[in-house]
BAVEXTI-873586 format. One record per residue (C-alpha): x, y, z; residue in three letters. Coordinates in Angstrom, 2 decimals. Layout:
BEGIN
REC        X        Y        Z  resn
REC        X        Y        Z   ALA
...
***
This chain:
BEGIN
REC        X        Y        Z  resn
REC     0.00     0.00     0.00   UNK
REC     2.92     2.67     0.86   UNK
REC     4.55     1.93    -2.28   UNK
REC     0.96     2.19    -4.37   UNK
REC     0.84     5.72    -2.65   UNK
REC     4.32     6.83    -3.15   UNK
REC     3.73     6.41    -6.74   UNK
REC     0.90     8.05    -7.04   UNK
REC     2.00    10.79    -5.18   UNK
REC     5.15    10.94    -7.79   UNK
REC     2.16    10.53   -10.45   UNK
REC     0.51    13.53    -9.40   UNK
REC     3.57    15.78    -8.97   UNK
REC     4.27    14.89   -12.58   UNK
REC     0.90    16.06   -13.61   UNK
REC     0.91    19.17   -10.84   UNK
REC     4.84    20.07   -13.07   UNK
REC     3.24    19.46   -16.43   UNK
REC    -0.04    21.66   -15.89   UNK
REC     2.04    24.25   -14.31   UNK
REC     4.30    24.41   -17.22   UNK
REC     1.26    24.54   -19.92   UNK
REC     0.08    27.33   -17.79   UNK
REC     2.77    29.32   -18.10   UNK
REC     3.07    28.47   -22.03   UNK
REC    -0.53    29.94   -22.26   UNK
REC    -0.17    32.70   -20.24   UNK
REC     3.07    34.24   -21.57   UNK
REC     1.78    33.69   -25.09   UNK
REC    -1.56    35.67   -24.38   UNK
REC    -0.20    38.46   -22.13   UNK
REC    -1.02    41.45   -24.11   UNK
REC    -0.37    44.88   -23.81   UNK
REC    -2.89    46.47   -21.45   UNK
REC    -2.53    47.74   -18.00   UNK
REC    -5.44    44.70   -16.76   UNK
REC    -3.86    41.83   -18.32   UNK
REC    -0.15    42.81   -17.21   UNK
REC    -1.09    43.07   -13.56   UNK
REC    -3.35    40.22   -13.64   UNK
REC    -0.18    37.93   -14.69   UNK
REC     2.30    39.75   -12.66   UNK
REC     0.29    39.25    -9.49   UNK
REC    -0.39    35.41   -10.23   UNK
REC     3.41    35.11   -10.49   UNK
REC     3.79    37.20    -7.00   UNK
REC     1.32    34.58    -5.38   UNK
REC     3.21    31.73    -7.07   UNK
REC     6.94    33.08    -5.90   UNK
REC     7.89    29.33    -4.93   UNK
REC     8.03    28.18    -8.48   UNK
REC     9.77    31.60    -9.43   UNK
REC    12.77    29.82   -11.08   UNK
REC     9.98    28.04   -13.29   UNK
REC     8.20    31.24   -14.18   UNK
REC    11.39    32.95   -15.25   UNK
REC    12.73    30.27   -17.24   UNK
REC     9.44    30.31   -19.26   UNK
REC     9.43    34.08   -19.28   UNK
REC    12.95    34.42   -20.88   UNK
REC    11.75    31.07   -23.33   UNK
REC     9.01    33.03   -24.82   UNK
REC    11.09    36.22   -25.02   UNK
REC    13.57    34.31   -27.30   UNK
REC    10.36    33.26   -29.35   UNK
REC     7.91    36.00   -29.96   UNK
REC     8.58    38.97   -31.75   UNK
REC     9.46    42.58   -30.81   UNK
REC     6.12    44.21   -29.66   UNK
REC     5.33    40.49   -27.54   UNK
REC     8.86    41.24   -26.47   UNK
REC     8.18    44.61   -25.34   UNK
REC     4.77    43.09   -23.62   UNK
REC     7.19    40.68   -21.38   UNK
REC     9.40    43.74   -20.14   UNK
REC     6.65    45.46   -18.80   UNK
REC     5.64    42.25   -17.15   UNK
REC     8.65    41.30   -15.79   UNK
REC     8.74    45.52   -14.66   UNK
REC     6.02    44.86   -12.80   UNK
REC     7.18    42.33   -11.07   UNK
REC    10.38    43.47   -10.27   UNK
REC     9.02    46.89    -8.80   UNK
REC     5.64    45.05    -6.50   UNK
REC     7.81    41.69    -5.48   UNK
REC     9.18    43.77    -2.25   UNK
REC     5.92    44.84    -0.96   UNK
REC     4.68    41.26    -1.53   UNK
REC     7.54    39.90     0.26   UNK
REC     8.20    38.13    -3.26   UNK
REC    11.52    40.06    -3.50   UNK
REC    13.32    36.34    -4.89   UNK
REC    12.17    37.65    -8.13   UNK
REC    14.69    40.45    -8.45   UNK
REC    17.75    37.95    -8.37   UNK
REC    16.11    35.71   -10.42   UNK
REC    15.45    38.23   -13.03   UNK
REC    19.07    39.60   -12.64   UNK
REC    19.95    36.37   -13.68   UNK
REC    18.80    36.31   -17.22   UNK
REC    18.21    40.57   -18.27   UNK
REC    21.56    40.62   -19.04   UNK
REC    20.90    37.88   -21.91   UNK
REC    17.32    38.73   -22.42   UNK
REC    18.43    42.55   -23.29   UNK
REC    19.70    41.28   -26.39   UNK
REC    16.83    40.33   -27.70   UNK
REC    16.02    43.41   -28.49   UNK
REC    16.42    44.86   -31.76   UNK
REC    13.49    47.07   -32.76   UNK
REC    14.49    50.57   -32.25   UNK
REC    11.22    51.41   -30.78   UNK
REC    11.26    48.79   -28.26   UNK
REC    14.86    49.81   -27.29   UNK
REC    13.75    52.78   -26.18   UNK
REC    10.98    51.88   -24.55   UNK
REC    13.22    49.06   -22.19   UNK
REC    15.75    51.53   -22.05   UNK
REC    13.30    53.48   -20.13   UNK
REC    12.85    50.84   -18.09   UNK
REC    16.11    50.14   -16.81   UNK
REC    16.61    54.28   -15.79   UNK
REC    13.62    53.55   -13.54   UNK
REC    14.95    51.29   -12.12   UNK
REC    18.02    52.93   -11.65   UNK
REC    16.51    55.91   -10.22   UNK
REC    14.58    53.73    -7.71   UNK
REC    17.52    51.94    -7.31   UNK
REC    15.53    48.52    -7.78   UNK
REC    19.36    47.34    -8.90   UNK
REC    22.86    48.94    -8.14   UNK
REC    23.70    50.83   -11.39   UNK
REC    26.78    47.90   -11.79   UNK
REC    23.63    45.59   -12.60   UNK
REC    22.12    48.55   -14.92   UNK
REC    24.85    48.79   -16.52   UNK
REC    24.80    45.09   -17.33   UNK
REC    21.69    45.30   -18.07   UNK
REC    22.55    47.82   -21.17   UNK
REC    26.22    46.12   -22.15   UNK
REC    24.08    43.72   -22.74   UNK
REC    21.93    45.22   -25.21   UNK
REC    24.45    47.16   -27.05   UNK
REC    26.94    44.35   -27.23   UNK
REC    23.92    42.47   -29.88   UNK
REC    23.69    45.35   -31.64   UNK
REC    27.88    45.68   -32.15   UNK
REC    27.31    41.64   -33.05   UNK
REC    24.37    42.85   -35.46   UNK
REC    26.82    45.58   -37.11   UNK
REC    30.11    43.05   -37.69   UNK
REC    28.32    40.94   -40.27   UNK
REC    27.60    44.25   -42.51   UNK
REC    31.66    45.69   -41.67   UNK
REC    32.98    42.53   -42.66   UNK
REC    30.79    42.27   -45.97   UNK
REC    31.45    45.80   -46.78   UNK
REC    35.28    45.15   -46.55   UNK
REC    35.35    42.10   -48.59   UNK
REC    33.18    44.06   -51.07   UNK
REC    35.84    46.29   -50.96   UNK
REC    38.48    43.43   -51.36   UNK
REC    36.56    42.21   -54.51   UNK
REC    37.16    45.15   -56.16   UNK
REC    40.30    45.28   -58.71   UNK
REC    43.18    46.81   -57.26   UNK
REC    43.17    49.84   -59.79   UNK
REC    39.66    51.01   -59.14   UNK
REC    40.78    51.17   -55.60   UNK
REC    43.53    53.11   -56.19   UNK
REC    42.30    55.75   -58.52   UNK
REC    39.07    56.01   -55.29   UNK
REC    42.26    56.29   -53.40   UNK
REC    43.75    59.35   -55.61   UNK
REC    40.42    60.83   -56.22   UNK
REC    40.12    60.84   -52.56   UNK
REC    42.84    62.27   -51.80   UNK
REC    42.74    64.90   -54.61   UNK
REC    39.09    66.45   -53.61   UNK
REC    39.65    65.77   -49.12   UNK
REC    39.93    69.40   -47.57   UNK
REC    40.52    69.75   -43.86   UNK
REC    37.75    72.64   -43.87   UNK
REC    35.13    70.42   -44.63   UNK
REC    35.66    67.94   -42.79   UNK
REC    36.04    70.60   -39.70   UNK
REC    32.60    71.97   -40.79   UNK
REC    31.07    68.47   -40.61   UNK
REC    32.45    67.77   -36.94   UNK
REC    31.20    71.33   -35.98   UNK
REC    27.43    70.38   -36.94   UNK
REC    27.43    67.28   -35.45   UNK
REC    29.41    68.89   -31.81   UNK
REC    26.07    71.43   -32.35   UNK
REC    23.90    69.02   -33.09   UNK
REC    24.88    66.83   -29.55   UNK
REC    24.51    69.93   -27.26   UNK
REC    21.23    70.58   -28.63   UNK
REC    19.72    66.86   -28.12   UNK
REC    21.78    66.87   -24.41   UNK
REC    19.70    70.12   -24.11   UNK
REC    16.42    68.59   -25.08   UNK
REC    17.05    65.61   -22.64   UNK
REC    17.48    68.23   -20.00   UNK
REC    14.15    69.93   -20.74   UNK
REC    12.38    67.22   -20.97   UNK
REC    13.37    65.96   -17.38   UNK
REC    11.45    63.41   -15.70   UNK
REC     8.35    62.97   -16.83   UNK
REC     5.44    64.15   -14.37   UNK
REC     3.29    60.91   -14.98   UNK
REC     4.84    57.57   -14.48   UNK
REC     3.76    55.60   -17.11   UNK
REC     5.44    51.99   -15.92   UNK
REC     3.79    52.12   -13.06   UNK
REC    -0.03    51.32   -12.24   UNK
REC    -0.02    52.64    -9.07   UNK
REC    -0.43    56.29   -10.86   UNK
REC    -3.37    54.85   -12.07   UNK
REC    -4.57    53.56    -8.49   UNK
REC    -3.59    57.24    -7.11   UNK
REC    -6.70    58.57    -9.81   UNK
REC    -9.51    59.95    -7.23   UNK
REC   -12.00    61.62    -9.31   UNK
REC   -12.65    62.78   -13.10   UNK
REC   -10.41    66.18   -12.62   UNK
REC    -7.13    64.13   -11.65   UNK
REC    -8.12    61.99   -14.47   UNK
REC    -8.41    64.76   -16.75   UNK
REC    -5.06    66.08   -15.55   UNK
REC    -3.31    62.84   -16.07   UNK
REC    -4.84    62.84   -19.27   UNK
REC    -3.39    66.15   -20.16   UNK
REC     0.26    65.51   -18.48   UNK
REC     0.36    62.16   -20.43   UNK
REC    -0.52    64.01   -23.95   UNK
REC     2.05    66.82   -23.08   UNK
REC     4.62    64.13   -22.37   UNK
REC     4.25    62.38   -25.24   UNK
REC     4.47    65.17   -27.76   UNK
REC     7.79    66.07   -26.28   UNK
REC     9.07    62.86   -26.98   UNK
REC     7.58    62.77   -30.17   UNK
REC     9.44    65.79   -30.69   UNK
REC    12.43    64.50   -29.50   UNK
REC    11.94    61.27   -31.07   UNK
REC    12.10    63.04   -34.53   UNK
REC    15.10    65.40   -33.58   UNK
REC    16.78    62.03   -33.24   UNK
REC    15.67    60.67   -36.27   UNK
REC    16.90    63.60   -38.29   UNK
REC    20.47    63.49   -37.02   UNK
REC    20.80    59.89   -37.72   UNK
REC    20.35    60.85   -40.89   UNK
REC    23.35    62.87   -40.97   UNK
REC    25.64    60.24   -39.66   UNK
REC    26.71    57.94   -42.13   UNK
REC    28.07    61.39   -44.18   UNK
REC    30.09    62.26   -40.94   UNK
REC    31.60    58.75   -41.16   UNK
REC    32.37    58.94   -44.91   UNK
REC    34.04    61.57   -44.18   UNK
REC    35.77    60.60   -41.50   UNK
REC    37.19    57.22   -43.70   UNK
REC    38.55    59.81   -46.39   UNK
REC    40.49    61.88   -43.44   UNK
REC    41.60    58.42   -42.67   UNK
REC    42.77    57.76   -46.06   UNK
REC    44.08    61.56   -46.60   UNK
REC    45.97    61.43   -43.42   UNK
REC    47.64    57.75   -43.81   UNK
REC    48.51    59.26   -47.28   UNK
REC    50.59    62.70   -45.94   UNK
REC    52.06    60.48   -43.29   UNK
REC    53.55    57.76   -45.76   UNK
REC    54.83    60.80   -48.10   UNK
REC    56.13    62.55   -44.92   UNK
REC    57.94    59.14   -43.46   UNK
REC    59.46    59.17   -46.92   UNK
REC    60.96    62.82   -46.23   UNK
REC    62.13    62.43   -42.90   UNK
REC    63.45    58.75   -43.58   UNK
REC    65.73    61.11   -46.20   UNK
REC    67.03    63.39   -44.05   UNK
REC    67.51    60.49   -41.45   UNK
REC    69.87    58.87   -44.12   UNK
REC    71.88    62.08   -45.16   UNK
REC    72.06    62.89   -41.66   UNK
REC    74.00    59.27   -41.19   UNK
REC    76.45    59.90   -44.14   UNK
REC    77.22    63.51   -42.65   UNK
REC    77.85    61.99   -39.59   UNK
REC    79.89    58.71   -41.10   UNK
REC    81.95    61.95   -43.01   UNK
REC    82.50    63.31   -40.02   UNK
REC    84.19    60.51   -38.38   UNK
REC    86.33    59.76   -41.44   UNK
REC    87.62    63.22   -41.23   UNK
REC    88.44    62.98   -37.52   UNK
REC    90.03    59.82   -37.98   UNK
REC    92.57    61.70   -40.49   UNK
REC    92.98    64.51   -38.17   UNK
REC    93.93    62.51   -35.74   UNK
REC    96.80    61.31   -38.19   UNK
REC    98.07    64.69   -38.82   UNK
REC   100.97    66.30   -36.47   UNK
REC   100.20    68.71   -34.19   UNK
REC   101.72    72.40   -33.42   UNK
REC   104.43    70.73   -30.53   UNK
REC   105.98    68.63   -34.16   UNK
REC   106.63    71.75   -35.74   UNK
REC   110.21    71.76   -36.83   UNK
REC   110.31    75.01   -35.76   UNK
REC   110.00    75.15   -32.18   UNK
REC   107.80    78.07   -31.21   UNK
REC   109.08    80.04   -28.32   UNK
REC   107.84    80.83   -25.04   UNK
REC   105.33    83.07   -24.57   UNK
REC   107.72    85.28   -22.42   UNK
REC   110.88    85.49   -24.57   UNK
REC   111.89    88.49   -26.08   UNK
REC   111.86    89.68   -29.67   UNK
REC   115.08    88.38   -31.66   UNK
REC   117.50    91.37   -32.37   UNK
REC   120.81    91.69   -34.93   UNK
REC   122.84    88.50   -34.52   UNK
REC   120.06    87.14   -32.20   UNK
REC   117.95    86.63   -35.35   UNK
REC   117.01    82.94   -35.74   UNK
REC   117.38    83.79   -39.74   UNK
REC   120.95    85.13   -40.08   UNK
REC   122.79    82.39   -41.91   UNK
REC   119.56    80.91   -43.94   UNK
REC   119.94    82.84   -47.24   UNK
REC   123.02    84.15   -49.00   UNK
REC   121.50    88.12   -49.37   UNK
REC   120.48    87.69   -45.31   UNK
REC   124.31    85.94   -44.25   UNK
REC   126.00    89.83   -46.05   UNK
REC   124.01    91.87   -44.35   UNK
REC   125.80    94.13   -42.11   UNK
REC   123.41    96.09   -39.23   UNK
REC   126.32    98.55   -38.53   UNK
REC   126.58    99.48   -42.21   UNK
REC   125.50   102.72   -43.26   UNK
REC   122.84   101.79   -45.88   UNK
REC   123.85   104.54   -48.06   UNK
REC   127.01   103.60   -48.65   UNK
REC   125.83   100.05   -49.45   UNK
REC   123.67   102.04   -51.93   UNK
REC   126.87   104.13   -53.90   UNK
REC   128.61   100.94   -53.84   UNK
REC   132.00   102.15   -51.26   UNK
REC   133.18   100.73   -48.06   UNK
REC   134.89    97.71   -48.92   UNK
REC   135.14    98.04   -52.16   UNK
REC   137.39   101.06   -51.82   UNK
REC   140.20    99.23   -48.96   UNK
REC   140.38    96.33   -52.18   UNK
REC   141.07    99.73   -54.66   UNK
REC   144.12   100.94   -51.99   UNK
REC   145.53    97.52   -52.12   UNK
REC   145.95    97.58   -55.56   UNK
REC   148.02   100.79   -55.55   UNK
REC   151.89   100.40   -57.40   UNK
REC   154.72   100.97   -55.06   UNK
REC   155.51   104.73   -56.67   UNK
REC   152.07   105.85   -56.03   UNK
REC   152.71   104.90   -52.57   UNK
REC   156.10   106.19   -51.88   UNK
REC   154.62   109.57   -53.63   UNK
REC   151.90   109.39   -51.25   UNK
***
């Protein structure tokens, strides 16, 4: 009998599991995207917290399956989960959801939907439902899908670009850098640098919005047909200005891809100059070496050459006086220089007399001396 009753015990926690799990398969599928049928699932998932590993398994399996406005309809579920579990003393919901956002967030591709869970998670952060480190991970993980989205289309546009014959690419090359002017291209970065402070400024004035429209307790808060009528109002005022803002957007993604065309030709300007200019200075880096190689050649040879103390002249001291007459370090090198007299009277050098003359009186005869 125990054993008959332990398997039909097993029995009917197989069938408990299986209708739970066909429940959940119906009602993630048919949550739509009204205010009633949101809270209506979020607070049958609050009352069943026990099974909350279940429930967010088959949230996050039916976020991988529908499509983006379903998507959207899930986010606002699990929202409304997240933000009610605490009072409900459910709050095992905000781990387990923590668990699987940072996936889940890249599921989402519309840009309409982005902005709309982007919303979402600066609630939350301005609740501070999660530390921003989890926000953050929450939004890595949406933007790293959409880098993964935009690697397919870089690396098709580059083998495109491969394809293409090696002279087509270099006369676009040439004709690039023929037509690129710096002006332009400073013009360009000037509108967009414009263009950001105005949409930070149109954040700014926008501010937080004065209804709350995540959150149903506004709606609870409603009293009478004047608050009504005044929630109305705020809600149509809030929504023009993001309209507004919406198409501000819009119109400068527009202007993007030129910006980044012509940021690829500065690209292809500037690697240009700075090939030709590596060309110059690798020049003047070689002449610079032969100077220098001269240079050491020629010092080489000076150092062969003798220096002022081989002179075979010795120079004198820098104290010794001037030579004078016989003194003369000269007398004696040059036959004019060794008959040169200093006592002779230059004039008579000049007449020709002085010795000449004694040689004429030694000639004289014998008579003309006795007569003298």
């Amino acid at each position: 009998m125990a054993a008959g009753s332990g398997a039909a015990s097993a029995h009917g926690a197989r069938s408990s599991s299986a209708a739970l799990e066909a429940s959940l398969d119906r009602r993630f599928q048919g949550v739509s995207n009204t205010m009633e049928s949101i809270q209506g699932l979020s607070t049958w998932c609050i009352e069943n917290k026990k099974y909350h590993g279940l429930i967010v398994r088959y949230w996050m399996k039916w976020l991988k399956k529908s499509d983006s406005n379903h998507r959207l309809n899930l986010f606002y579920l699990a929202n409304d989960v997240i933000q009610n579990c605490k009072r409900k003393n459910a709050i095992i919901f905000r781990s387990a959801f923590a668990d699987v956002l940072p996936n889940a967030a890249q599921f989402i591709r519309d840009g309409k939907v982005r902005r709309s869970v982007e919303r979402i998670f600066s609630i939350w952060e301005e609740r501070s439902v999660y530390p921003e480190e989890v926000i953050a991970q929450f939004k890595a993980g949406m933007n790293k899908k959409e880098k993964e989205r935009e690697k397919p289309k870089e690396k098709e546009k580059e083998a495109t670009i491969a394809k293409a014959p090696s002279n087509t690419k270099a006369a676009l090359k040439s004709k690039i850098v023929a037509e690129f002017t710096p002006q332009s291209l400073l013009e360009q970065l000037s509108r967009y640098k414009r263009a950001a402070a105005e949409e930070e400024l149109r954040e700014k004035q926008l501010g937080a919005p004065r209804v709350d429209l995540c959150s149903p307790e506004a709606l609870k808060r409603l009293k009478d047909k004047a608050e009504g009528n005044k929630f109305a109002k705020d809600f149509e005022e809030n929504s023009q200005k993001l309209q507004e803002f919406v198409g501000f957007l819009e119109k400068e993604l527009k202007s993007g891809p030129p910006l980044l065309d012509a940021l690829r030709n500065a690209d292809i300007f500037y690697e240009t100059q700075y090939k030709e200019v590596k060309i110059v200075a690798n020049a003047y880096n070689a002449f610079a070496n032969r100077v220098a190689s001269l240079k050491r050649k020629l010092d080489s040879l000076k150092s062969t050459l003798p220096g002022p103390e081989d002179s075979p002249i010795p120079s004198p001291s820098e104290d010794a006086p001037s030579p004078t007459g016989s003194d003369s370090p000269y007398l004696g090198l040059g036959p004019s220089r060794a008959q040169v007299d200093p006592e002779l009277d230059g004039k008579a050098m000049d007449d020709g007399e002085g010795p000449n003359r004694d040689a004429e009186d030694m000639d004289m005869s014998e008579e003309e001396a006795e007569g003298a």
